[in-house]
C-alpha positions in Angstrom: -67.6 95.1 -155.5 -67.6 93.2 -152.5 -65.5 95.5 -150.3 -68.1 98.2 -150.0 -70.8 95.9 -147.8 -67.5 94.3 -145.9 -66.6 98.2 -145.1 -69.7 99.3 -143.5 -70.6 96.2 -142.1 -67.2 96.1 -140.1 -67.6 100.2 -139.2 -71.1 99.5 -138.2 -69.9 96.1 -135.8 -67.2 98.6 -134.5 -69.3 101.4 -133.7 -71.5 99.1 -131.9 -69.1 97.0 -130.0 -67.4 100.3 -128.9 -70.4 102.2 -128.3 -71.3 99.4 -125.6 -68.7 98.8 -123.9 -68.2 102.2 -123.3 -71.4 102.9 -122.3 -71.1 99.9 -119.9 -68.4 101.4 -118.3 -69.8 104.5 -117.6 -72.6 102.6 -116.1 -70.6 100.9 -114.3 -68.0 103.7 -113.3 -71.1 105.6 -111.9 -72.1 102.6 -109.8 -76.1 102.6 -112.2 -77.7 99.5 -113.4 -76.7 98.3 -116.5 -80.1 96.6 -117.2 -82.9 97.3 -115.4 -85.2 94.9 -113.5 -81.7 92.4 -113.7 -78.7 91.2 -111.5 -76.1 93.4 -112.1 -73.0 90.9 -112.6 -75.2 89.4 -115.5 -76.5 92.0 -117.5 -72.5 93.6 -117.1 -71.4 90.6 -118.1 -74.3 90.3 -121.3 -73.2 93.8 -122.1 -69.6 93.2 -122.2 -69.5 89.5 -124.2 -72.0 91.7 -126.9 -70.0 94.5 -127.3 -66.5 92.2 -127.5 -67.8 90.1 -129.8 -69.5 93.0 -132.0 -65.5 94.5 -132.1 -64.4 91.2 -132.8 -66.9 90.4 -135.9 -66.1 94.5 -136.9 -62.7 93.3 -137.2 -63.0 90.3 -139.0 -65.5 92.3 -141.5 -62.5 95.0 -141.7 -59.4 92.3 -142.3 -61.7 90.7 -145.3 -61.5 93.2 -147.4 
């Protein structure tokens, strides 16, 4: 019963995590601002730790089940 919430949980983490890192390195590939109105090195690096650790908690919520 408990696999269900641990399986969408994880996909939703890993959708996320992937989404933005991907979309952090198209920003950043394309030489735009990751966050507006912010020093670039620190909102690349906000965006990156998010989306490394949303992959990591999508795996953990995968390797539970």
């Amino acid at each position: 019963m408990e696999s269900g919430p641990a399986m969408f949980a994880g996909a939703v983490f890993a959708l996320f995590g992937a989404g933005l890192l991907t979309w952090t390195g198209t920003r950043l590939r394309r030489r735009e601002p990751v966050g507006l109105g912010v020093s670039r090195v620190a909102s690349t690096a906000l965006a990156g730790m998010a989306g490394a650790l949303a992959l990591a908690l999508g795996g953990y919520c995968l390797t539970r089940l």
